[in-house]
C-alpha positions in Angstrom: 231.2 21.1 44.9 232.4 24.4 44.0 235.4 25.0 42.0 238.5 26.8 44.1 239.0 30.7 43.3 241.8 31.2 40.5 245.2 32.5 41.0 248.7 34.1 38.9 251.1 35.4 40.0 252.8 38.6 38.4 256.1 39.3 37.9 257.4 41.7 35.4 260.3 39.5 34.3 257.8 36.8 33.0 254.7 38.4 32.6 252.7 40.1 30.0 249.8 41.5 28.5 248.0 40.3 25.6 245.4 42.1 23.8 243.6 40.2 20.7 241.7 42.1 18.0 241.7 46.0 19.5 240.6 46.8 16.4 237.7 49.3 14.5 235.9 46.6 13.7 234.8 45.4 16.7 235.8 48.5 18.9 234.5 51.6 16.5 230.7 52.9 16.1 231.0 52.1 11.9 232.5 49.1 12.6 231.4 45.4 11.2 230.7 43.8 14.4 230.0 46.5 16.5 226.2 46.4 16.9 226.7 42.7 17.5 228.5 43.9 20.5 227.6 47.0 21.1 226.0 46.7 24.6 228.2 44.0 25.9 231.3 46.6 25.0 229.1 49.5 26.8 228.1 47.6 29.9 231.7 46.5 30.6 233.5 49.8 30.1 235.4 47.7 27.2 237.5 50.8 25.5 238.7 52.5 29.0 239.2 49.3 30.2 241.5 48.2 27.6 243.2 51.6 27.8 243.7 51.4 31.5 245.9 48.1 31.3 247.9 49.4 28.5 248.5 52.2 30.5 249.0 50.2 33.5 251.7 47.4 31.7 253.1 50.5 30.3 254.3 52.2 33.3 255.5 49.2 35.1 257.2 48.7 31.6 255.8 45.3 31.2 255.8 43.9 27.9 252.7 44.0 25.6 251.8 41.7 23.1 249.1 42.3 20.0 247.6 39.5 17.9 245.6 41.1 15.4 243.4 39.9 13.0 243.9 40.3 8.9 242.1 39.0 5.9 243.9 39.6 2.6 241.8 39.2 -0.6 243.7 35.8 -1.3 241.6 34.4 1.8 238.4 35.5 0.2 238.9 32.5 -1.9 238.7 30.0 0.6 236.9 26.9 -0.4 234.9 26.5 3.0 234.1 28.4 6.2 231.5 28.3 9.4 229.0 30.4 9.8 230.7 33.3 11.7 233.3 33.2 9.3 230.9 33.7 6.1 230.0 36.7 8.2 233.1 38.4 8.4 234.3 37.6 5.6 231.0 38.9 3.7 231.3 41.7 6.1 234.4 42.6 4.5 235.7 42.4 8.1 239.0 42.8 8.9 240.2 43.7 5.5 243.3 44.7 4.0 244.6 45.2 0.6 247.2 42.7 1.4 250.6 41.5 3.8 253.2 43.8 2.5 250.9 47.0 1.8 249.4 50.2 4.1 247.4 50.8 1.6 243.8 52.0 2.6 245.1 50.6 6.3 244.9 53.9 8.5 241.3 54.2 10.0 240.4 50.9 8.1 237.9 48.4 10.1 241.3 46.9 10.4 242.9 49.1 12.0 244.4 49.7 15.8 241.0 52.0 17.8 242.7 55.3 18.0 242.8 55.7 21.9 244.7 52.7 21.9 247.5 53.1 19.4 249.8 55.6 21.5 250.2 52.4 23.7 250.1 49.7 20.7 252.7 51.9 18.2 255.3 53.0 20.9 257.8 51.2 19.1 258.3 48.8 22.1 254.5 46.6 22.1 255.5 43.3 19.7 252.8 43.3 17.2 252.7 39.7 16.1 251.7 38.4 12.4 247.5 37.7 12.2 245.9 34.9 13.3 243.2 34.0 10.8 239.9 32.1 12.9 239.8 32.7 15.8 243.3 31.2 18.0 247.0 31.7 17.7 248.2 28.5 16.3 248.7 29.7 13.1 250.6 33.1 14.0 253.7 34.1 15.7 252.4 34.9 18.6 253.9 32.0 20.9 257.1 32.3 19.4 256.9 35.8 20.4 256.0 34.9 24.0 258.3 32.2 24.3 261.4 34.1 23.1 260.9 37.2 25.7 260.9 35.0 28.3 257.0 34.8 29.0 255.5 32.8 31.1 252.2 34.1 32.2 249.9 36.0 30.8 247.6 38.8 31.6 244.7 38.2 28.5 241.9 41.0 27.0 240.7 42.0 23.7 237.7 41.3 21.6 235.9 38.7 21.4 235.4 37.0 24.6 234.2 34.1 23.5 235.9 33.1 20.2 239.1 34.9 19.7 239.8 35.7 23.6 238.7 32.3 24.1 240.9 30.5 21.7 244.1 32.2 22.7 243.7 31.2 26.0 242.9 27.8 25.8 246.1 27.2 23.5 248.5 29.3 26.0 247.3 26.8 28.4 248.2 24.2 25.9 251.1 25.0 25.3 251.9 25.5 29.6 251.8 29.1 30.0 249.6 30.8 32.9 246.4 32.6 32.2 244.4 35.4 33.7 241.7 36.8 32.0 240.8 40.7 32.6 237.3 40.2 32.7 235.7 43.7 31.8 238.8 44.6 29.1 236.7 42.3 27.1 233.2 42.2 25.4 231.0 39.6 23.4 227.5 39.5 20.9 224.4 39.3 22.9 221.8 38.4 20.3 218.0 37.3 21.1 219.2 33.6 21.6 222.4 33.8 22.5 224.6 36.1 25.4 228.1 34.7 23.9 229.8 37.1 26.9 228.0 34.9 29.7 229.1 31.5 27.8 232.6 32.8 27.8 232.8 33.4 31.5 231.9 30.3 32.7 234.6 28.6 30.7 237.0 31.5 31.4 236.2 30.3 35.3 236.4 26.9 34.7 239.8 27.1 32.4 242.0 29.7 33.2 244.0 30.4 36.2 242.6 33.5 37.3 239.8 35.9 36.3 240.7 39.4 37.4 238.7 43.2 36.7 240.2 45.5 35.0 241.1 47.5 38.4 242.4 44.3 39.9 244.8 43.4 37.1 245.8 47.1 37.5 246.8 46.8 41.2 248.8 43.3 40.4 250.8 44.9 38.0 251.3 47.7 40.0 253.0 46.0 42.4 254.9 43.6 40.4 
């Protein structure tokens, strides 16, 4: 039996764009993670794509939402961790000198990809505090959501199967609508593993819609 085709519905009084982790490390030549997903970013257009539905949100003036991911030295003494967390943390992924310092921030592994900040640091995109594995439950980002009024979301960002992933199967969780743009995304393809095709069959199988880049573009659009 085949599963029905995914729908959302967008409206720009409850609806908004989510990006996780549009950041250097995954997104930028030098970063940590960037030859693990190096050709998965390239074959999906990954960095125009993402730029293209800020862009898009941005003239409808649809609300954009950021989780990004931080690790402060403190969490570099935690007592366990799974295998792709020993990675980035050994990595030195991620990294900042800590919560209520810039320092050594700006052009950091950490930091926002450059194409994207005019649309991230407008002063009107709600940047929320990090998430630390790979989901939202232990940020601010559903407080966020919750209290500007969103109801659905429009989901893209790195990776596609682990943070991307996580956020959406919490929004469902916690009842919100979900459609993942499915080329503003990008995952490791390794010898034994493509993590990008693992993530699409449970993005079909999970979330309310899966949409393109240029079909997320038109919804808004017409919102």
């Amino acid at each position: 039996m085949a599963l029905p085709e995914g729908k959302m519905d967008v409206n720009l009084s409850n609806t908004a764009v989510v990006l996780t982790d549009p950041q250097n490390d995954f997104l930028r030549e030098d970063g940590v993670a960037w030859k693990l997903v190096e050709e998965s970013v390239k074959e999906n257009n990954t960095i125009e794509n993402l730029e293209k539905l800020l862009k898009a949100a941005k003239a409808q003036k649809m609300k954009c939402f950021i989780s990004p991911h931080y690790y402060y030295p403190y969490d570099h003494d935690w007592k366990f961790a799974a295998p792709l967390e020993e990675m980035m943390h050994s990595g030195g992924m991620y990294d900042r000198k800590g919560p209520l310092t810039m320092e050594e921030f700006r052009e950091s592994g950490a930091d926002f990809l450059n194409v994207l900040k005019p649309y991230i640091e407008d002063g009107e995109t709600v940047i929320a505090s990090p998430h630390k594995i790979y989901g939202p439950e232990n940020n601010d980002l559903i407080l966020q959501l919750r209290k500007h009024g969103i109801q659905r979301v429009i989901l893209a960002g790195m990776s596609a199967n682990l943070c991307l992933e996580s956020h959406m199967r919490e929004f469902l969780e916690q009842g919100f609508e979900v459609a993942v743009v499915t080329d503003a995304t990008a995952a490791a393809k390794l010898p034994d593993m493509d993590a990008y095709a693992a993530a699409m069959i449970n993005f079909r199988m999970i979330a309310n819609a899966m949409w393109t880049t240029e079909e997320a573009i038109e919804k808004i659009a017409s919102s």
